[in-house]
Every structure is written in structure tokens, then in C-alpha cells.
MARMISE-351937 format. One record per residue: x, y, z of N, C-alpha, C in turn; residue number from 0; residue in one letter. Coordinates in nm, 2 decimals, decimal comma, m for minus. Example, Ala and Ser with C-alpha at 12.3 -4.5 7.8 and 13.67 -1.06 7.14 Angstrom:
<pts>
PT/n_east/n_north/n_up/ca_east/ca_north/ca_up/c_east/c_north/c_up/nr/rest
PT/1,32/m0,57/0,78/1,23/m0,45/0,78/1,32/m0,33/0,78/0/A
PT/1,28/m0,22/0,71/1,37/m0,11/0,71/1,29/0,00/0,79/1/S
</pts>
This chain:
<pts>
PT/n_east/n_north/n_up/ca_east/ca_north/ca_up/c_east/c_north/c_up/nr/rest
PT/0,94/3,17/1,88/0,82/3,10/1,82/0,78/2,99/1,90/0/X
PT/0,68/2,92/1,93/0,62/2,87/1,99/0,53/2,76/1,96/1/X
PT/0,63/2,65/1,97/0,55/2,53/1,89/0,54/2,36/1,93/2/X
PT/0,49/2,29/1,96/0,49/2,18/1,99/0,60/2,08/1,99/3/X
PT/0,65/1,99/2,08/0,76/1,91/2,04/0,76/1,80/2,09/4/X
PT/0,62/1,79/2,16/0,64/1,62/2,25/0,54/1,54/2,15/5/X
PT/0,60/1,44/2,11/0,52/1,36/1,96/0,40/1,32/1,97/6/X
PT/0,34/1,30/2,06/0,23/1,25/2,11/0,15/1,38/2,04/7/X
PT/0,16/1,48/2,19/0,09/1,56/2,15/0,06/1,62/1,97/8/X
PT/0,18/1,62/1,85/0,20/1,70/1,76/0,08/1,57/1,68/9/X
PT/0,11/1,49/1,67/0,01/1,38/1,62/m0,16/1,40/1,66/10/X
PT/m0,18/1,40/1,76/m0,30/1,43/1,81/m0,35/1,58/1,77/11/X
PT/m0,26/1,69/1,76/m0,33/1,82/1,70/m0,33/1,78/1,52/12/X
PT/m0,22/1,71/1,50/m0,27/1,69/1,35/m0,35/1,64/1,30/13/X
PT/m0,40/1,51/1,42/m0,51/1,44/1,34/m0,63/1,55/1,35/14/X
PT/m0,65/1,67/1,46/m0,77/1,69/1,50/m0,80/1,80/1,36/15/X
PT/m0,69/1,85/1,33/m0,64/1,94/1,21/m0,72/1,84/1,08/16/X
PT/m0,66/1,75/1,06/m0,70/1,67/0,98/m0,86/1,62/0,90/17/X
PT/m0,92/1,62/1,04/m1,01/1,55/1,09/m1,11/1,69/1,05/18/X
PT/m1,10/1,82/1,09/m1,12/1,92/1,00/m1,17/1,98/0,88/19/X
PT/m1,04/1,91/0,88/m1,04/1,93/0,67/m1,11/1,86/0,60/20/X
PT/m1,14/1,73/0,66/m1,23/1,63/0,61/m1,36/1,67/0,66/21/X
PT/m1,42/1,75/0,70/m1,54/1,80/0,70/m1,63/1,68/0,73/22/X
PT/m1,79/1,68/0,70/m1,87/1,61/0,71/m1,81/1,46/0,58/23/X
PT/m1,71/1,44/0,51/m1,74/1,33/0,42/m1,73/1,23/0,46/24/X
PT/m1,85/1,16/0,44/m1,87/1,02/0,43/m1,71/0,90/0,36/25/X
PT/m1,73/0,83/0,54/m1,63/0,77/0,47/m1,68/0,62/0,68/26/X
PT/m1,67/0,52/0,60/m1,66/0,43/0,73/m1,57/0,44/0,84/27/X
PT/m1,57/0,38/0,90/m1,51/0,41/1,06/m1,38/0,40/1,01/28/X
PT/m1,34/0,22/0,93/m1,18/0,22/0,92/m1,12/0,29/0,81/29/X
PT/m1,21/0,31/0,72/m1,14/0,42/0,57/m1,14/0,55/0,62/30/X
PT/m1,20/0,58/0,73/m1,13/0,70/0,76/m1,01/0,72/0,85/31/X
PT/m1,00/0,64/0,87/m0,84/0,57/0,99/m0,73/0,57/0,83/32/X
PT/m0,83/0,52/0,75/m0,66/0,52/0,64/m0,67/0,68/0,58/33/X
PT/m0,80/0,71/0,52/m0,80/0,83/0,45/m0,72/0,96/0,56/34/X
PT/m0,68/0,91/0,69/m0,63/1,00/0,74/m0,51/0,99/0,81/35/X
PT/m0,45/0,84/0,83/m0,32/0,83/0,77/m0,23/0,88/0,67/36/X
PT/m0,32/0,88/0,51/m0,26/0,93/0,42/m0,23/1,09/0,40/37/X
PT/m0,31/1,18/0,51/m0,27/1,29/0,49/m0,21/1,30/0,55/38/X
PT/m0,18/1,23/0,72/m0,11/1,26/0,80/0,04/1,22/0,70/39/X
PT/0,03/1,16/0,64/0,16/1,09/0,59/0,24/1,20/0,47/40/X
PT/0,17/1,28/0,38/0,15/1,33/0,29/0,13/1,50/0,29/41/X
PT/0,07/1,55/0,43/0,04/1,68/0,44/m0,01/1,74/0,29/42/X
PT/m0,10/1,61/0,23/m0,24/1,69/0,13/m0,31/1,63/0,16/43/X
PT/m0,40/1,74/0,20/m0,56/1,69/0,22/m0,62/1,70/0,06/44/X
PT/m0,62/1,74/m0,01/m0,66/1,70/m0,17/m0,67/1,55/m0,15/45/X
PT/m0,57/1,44/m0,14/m0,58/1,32/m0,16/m0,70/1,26/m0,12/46/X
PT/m0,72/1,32/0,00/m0,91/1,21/0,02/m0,98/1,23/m0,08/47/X
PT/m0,98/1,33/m0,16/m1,10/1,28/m0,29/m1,05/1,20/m0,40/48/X
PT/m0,90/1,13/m0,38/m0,84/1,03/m0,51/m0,87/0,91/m0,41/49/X
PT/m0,87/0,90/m0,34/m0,87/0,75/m0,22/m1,02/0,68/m0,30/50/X
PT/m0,93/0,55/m0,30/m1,06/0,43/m0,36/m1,02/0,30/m0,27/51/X
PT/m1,13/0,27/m0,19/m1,09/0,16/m0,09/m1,19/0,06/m0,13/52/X
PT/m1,18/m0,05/m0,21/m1,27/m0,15/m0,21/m1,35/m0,22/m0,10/53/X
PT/m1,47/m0,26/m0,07/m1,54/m0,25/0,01/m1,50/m0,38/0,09/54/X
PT/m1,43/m0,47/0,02/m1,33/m0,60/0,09/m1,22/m0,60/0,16/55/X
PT/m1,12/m0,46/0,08/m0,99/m0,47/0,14/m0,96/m0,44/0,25/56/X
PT/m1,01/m0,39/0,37/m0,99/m0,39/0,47/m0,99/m0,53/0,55/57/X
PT/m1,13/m0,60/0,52/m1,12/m0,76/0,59/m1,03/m0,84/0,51/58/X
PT/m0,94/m0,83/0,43/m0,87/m0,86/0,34/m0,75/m0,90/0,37/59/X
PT/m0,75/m0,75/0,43/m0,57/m0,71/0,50/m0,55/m0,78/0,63/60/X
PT/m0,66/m0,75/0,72/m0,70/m0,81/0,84/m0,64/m1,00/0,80/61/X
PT/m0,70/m1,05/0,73/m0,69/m1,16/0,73/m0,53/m1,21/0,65/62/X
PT/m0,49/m1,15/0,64/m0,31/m1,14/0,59/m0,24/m1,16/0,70/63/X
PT/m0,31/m1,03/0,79/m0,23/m1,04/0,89/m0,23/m1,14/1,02/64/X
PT/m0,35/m1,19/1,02/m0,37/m1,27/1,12/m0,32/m1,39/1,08/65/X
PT/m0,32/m1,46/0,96/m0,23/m1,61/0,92/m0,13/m1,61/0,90/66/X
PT/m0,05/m1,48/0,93/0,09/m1,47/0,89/0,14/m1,50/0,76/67/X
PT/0,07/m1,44/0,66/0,11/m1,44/0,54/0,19/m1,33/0,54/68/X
PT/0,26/m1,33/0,41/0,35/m1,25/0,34/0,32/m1,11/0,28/69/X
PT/0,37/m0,99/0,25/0,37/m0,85/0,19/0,51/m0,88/0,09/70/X
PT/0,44/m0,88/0,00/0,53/m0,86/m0,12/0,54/m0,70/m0,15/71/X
PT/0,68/m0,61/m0,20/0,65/m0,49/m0,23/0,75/m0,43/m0,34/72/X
PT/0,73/m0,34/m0,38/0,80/m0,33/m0,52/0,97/m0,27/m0,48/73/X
PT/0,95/m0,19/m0,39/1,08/m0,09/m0,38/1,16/m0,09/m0,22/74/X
PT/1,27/m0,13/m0,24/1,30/m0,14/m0,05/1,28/m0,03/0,05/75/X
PT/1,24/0,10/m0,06/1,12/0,22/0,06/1,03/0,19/0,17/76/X
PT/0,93/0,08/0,05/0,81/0,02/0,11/0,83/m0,04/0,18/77/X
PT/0,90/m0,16/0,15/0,96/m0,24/0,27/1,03/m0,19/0,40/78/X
PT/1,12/m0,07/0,33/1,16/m0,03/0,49/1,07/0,03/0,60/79/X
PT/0,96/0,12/0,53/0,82/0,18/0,56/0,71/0,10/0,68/80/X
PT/0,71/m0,04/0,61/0,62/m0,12/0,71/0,69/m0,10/0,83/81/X
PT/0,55/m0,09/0,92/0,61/m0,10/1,04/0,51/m0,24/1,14/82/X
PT/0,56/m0,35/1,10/0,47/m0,48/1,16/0,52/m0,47/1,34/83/X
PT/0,48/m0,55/1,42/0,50/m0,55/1,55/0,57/m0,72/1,51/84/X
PT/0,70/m0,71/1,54/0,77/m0,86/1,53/0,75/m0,94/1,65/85/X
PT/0,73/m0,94/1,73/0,69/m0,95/1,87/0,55/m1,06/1,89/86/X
PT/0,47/m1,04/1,78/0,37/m1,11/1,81/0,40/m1,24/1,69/87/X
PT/0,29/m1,33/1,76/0,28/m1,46/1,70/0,28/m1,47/1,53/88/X
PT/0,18/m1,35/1,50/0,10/m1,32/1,37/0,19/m1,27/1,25/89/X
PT/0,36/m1,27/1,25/0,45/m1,21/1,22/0,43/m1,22/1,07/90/X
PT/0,44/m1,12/0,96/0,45/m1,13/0,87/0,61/m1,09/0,77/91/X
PT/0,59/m1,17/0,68/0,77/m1,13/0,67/0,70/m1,04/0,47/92/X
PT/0,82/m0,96/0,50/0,78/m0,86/0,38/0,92/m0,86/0,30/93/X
PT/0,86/m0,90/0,14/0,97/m0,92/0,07/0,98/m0,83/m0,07/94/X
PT/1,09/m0,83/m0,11/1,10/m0,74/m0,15/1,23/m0,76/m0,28/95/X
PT/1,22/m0,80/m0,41/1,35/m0,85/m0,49/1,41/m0,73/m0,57/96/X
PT/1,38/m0,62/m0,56/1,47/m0,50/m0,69/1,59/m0,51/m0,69/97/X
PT/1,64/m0,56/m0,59/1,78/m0,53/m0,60/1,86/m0,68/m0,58/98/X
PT/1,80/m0,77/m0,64/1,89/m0,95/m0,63/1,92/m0,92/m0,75/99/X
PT/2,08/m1,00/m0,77/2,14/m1,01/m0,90/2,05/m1,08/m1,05/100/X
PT/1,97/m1,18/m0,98/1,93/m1,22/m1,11/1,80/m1,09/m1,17/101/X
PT/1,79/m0,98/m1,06/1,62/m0,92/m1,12/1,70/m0,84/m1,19/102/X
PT/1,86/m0,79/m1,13/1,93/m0,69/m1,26/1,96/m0,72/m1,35/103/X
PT/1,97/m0,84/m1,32/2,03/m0,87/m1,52/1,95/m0,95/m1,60/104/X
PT/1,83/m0,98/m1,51/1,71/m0,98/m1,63/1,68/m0,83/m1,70/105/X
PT/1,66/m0,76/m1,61/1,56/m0,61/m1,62/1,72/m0,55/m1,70/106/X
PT/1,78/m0,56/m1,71/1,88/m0,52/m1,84/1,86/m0,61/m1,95/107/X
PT/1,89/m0,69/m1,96/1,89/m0,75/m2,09/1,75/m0,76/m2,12/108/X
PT/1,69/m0,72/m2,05/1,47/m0,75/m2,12/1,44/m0,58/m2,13/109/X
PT/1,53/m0,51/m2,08/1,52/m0,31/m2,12/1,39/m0,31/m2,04/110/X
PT/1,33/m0,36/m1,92/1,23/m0,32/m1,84/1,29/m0,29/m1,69/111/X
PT/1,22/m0,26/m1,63/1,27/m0,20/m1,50/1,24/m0,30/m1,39/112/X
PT/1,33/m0,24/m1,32/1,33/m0,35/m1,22/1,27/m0,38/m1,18/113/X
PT/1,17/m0,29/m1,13/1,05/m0,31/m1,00/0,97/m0,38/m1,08/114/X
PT/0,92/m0,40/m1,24/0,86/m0,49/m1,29/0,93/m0,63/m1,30/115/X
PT/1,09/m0,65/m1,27/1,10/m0,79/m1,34/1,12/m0,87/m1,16/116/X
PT/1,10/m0,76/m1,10/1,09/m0,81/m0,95/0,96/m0,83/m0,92/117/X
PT/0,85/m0,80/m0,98/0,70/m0,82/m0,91/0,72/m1,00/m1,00/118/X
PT/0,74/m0,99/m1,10/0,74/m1,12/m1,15/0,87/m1,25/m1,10/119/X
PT/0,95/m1,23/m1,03/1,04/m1,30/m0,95/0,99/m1,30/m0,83/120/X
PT/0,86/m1,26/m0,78/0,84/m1,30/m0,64/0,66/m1,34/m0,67/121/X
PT/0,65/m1,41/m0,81/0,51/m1,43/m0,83/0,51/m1,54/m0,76/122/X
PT/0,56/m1,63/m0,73/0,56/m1,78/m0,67/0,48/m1,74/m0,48/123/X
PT/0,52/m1,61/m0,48/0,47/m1,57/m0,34/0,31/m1,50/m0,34/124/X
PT/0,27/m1,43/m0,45/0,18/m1,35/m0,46/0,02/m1,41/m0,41/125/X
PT/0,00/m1,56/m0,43/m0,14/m1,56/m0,42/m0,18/m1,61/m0,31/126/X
PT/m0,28/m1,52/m0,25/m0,32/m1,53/m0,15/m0,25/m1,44/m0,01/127/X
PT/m0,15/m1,36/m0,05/m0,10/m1,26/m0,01/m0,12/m1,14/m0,04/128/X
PT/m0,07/m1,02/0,08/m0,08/m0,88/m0,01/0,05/m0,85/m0,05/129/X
PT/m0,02/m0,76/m0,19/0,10/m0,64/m0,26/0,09/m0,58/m0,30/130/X
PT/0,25/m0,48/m0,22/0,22/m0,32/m0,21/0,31/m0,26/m0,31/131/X
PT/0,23/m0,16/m0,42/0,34/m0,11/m0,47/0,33/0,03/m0,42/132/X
PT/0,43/0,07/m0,40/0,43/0,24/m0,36/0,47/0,30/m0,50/133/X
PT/0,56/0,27/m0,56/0,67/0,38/m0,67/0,62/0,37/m0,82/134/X
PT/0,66/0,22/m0,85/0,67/0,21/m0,95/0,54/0,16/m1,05/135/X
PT/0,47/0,24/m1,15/0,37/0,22/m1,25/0,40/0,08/m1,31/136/X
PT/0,50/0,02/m1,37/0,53/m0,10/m1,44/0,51/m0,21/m1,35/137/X
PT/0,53/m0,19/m1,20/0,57/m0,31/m1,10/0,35/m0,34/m1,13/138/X
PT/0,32/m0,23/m1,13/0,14/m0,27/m1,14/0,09/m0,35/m1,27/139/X
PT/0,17/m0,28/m1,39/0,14/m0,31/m1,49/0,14/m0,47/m1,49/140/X
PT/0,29/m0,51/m1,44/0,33/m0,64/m1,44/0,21/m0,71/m1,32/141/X
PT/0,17/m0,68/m1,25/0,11/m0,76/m1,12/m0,01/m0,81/m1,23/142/X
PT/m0,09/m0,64/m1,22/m0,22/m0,68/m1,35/m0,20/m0,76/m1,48/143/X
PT/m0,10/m0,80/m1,52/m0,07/m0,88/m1,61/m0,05/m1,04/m1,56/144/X
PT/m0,01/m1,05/m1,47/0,00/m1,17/m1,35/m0,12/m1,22/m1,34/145/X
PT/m0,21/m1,15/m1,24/m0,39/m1,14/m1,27/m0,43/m1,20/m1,36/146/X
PT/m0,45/m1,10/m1,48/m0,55/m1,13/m1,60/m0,51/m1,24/m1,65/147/X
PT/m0,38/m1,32/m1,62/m0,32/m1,47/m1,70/m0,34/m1,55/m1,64/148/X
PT/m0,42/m1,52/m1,54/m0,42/m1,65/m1,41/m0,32/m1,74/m1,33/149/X
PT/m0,22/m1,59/m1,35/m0,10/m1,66/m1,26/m0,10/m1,67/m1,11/150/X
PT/m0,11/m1,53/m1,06/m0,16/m1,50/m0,92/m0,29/m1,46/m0,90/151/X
PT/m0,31/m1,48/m0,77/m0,44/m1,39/m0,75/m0,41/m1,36/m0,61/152/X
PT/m0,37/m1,23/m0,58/m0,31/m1,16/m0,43/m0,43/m1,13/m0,33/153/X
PT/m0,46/m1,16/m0,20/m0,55/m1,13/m0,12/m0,57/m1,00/m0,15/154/X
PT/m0,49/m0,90/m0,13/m0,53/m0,77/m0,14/m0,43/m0,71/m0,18/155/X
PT/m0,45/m0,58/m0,31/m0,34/m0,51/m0,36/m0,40/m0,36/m0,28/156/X
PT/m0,25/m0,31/m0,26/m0,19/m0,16/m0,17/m0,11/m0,11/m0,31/157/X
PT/m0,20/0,01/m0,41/m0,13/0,03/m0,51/m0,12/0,20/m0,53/158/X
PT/m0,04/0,25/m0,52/m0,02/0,42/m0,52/0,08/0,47/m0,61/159/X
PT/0,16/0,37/m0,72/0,23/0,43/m0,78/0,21/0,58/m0,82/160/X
PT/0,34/0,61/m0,83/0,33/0,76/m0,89/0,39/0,81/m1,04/161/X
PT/0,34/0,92/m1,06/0,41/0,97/m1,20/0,31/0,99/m1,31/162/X
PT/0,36/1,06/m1,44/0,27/1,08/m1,55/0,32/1,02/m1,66/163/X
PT/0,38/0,90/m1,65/0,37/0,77/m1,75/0,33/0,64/m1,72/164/X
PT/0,18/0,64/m1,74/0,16/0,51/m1,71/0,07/0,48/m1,54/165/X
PT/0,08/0,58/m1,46/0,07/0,53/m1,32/m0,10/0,57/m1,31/166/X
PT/m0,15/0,67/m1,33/m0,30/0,72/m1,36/m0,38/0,58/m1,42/167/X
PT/m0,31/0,50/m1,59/m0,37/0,41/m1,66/m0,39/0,29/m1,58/168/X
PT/m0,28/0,27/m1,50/m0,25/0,16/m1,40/m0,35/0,14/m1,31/169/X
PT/m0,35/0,27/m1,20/m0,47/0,23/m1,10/m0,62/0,25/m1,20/170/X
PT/m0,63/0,30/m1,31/m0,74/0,26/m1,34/m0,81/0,13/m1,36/171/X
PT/m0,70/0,08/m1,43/m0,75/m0,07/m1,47/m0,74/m0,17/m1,36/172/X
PT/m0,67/m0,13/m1,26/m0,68/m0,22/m1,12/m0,80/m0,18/m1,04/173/X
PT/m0,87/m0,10/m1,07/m0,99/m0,06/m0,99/m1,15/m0,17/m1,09/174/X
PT/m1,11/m0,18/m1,23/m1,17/m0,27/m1,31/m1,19/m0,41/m1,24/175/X
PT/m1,07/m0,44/m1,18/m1,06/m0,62/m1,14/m1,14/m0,64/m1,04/176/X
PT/m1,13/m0,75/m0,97/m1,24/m0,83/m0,89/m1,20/m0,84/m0,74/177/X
PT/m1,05/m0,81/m0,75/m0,97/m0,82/m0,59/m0,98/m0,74/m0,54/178/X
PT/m0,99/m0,72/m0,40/m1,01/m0,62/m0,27/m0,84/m0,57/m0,33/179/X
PT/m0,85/m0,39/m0,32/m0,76/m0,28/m0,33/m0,76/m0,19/m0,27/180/X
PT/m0,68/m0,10/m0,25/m0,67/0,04/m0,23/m0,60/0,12/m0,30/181/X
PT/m0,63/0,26/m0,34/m0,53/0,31/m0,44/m0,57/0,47/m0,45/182/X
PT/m0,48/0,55/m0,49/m0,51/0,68/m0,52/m0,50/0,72/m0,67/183/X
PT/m0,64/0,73/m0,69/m0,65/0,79/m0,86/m0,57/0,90/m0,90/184/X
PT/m0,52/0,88/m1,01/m0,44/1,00/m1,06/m0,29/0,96/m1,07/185/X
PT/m0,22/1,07/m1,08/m0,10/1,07/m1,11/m0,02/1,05/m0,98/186/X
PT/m0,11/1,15/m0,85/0,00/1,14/m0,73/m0,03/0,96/m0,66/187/X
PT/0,05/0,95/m0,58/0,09/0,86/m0,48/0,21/0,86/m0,42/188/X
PT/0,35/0,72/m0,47/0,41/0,74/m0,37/0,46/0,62/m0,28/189/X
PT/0,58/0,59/m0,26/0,61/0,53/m0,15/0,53/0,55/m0,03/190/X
PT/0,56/0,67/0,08/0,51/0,69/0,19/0,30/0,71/0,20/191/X
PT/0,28/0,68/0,06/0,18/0,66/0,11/0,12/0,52/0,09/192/X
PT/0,18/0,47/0,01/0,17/0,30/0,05/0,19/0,27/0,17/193/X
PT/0,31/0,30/0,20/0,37/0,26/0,38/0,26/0,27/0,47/194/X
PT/0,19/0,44/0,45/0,06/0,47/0,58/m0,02/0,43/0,56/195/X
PT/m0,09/0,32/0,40/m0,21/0,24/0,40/m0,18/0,14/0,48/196/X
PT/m0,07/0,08/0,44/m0,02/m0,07/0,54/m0,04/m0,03/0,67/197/X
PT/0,05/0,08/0,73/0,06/0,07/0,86/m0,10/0,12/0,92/198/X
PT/m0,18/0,21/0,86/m0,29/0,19/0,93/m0,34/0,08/0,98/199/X
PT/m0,35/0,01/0,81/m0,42/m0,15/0,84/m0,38/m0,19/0,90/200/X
PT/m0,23/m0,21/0,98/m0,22/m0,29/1,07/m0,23/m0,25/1,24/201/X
PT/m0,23/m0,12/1,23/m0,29/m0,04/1,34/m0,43/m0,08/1,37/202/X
PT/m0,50/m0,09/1,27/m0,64/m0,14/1,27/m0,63/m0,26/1,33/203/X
PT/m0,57/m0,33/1,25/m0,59/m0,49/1,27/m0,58/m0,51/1,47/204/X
PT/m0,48/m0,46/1,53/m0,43/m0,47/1,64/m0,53/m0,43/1,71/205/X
PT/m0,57/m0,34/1,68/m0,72/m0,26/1,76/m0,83/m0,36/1,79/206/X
PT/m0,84/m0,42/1,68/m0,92/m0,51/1,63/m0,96/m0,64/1,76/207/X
PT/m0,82/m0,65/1,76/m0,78/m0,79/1,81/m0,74/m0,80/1,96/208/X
PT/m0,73/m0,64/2,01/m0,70/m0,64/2,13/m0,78/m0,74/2,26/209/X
PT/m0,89/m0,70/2,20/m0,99/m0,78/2,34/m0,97/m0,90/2,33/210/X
</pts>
């Protein structure tokens, strides 16, 4: 059998593969750099028709990354997922609480889950920063709840939870708010495709900034 193995190359036939699939749809220069991340990330192309990119969050992310603010994120997937360039000046540090002693024995004794009593243990970081949830429906519930009380207000949320409790209702009502987002309607999402929204963006951002 006869198949590709130098990475370069297998990336380049998948984007062209990709690129394909996506036919004539209308989509801007940099949403289609993410819309096509996420398949590359994902191997469904179904997903470009759940992709919702607010018309902000791209100069959003951009501007995160250039002041060296912070990525808050729900699950140490995500966190492990980014891939920042440490190397430059612009360094962003990405944090991440599910697993500190005080978020487990809050999120025990309050019967909520972690990834929610960790979006609220790292509210002191949220505003004016981005956050990414990949996994967890409750970690959104709790952000949007953060929001609407006027606790935080995050430069730009990266939200893809997944599942069929709760995760559909979630990006709905984050698509309602007023903050630059990105998110995939419905049930699917995901860790790894939180990760390939970020890492586009910051693929972009670099692009951006080269000259």
C-alpha cells in the first residue's frame, strides 16, 4: 500500500482535501484558516456548517496575544493542546485549576464538577483575557453566569464543549452575549477542537506580525 509519510507533505494534501470539501462557502480569509483547522483537527467536515465565529473574535485573540495576557482553560487537555511559541516576547501563560486541592473539595462538597468550580477559582484572571473551554458544558454555564453578574468580562471566549446535557443550551446562550466568541453549535465539540481554534489563532496572529 502506498501512502504518504513525510508530514509536511500529508498536511498539505489534507488541507487541499479539505479545502475541497468546503466547496465554494463563504467564509473570510482568517475563518477559513480556523474552519479548516477544525477539520483538520477533527476529520469532519460536517463541522463547518456548526462553526460560529463572531465578527470581533479574531482581532480579539490577536490582541491577547500581543499584550501577553493570559488563556484560562477548563481541562488540562486544553492546556496541554496550546501550542504558544515561548520563545517570543509576547508569551502568554495558560492556566488551568481542575485539579488544585481546594477546586476538589469545593466541587465535592458543592456536588458540582470540577471544571465548573475551576472556571470560578480562576475568575480573578478572566477579564480582559481569553477562555477556552474544550470539554466541559458546566465550566460555560459557570463563565456565562460570571458574565451576566458582572463579575468578569473575558476578551474573547473559545467554547466547544461537548455532550447531550447541557452543552447545545450552553453555546446557545453564549452566542446571545455581546463578547467576541467562537463555538460549534450543537452537541459535538471537544477538547481538540478548542486546541485547533487557539492554535490557528495563533498561527494567524504570527502571520500577521511577521513583517
Amino acid at each position: 500500500m502506498n501512502f504518504i509519510s513525510e508530514p509536511r507533505a500529508i498536511e498539505t494534501k489534507s488541507m487541499a482535501i479539505i479545502n475541497q470539501l468546503l466547496g465554494a462557502a463563504f467564509w473570510r480569509k482568517e475563518e477559513k484558516v480556523i474552519v479548516k483547522r477544525i477539520i483538520h483537527a477533527t476529520g469532519d467536515p460536517d463541522l463547518a456548517r456548526l462553526v460560529a465565529i463572531h465578527p470581533g473574535a479574531v482581532q480579539a485573540a490577536f490582541a491577547v496575544f500581543s499584550t501577553g495576557k493570559k488563556i484560562i482553560t477548563d481541562v488540562k487537555m486544553v492546556k496541554a493542546g496550546i501550542n504558544l511559541n515561548k520563545t517570543r516576547k509576547d508569551d502568554v501563560e495558560v492556566y488551568c485549576s481542575i485539579d488544585e486541592s481546594a477546586v476538589v473539595k469545593e466541587a465535592t462538597a458543592q456536588k458540582q464538577t470540577r471544571a465548573m468550580v475551576a472556571i470560578r477559582h480562576l475568575a480573578k484572571f478572566i477579564t480582559g483575557n481569553m477562555v477556552v473551554i474544550g470539554n466541559a458544558p458546566t465550566a460555560l454555564w459557570e463563565l456565562i453566569n460570571l458574565i451576566k453578574t458582572g463579575k468578569v468580562k473575558p476578551a474573547v471566549i473559545i467554547a466547544t464543549p461537548v455532550g447531550f446535557v447541557g452543552a447545545a443550551e450552553a453555546k446557545e446562550t453564549l452566542g446571545r452575549l455581546t463578547l467576541p466568541y467562537i463555538t460549534i453549535h450543537g452537541t459535538k465539540g471537544g477538547s481538540p477542537v478548542a486546541v485547533s481554534i487557539v492554535n490557528a489563532l495563533y498561527k494567524l496572529y504570527l502571520e500577521n506580525n511577521s513583517n
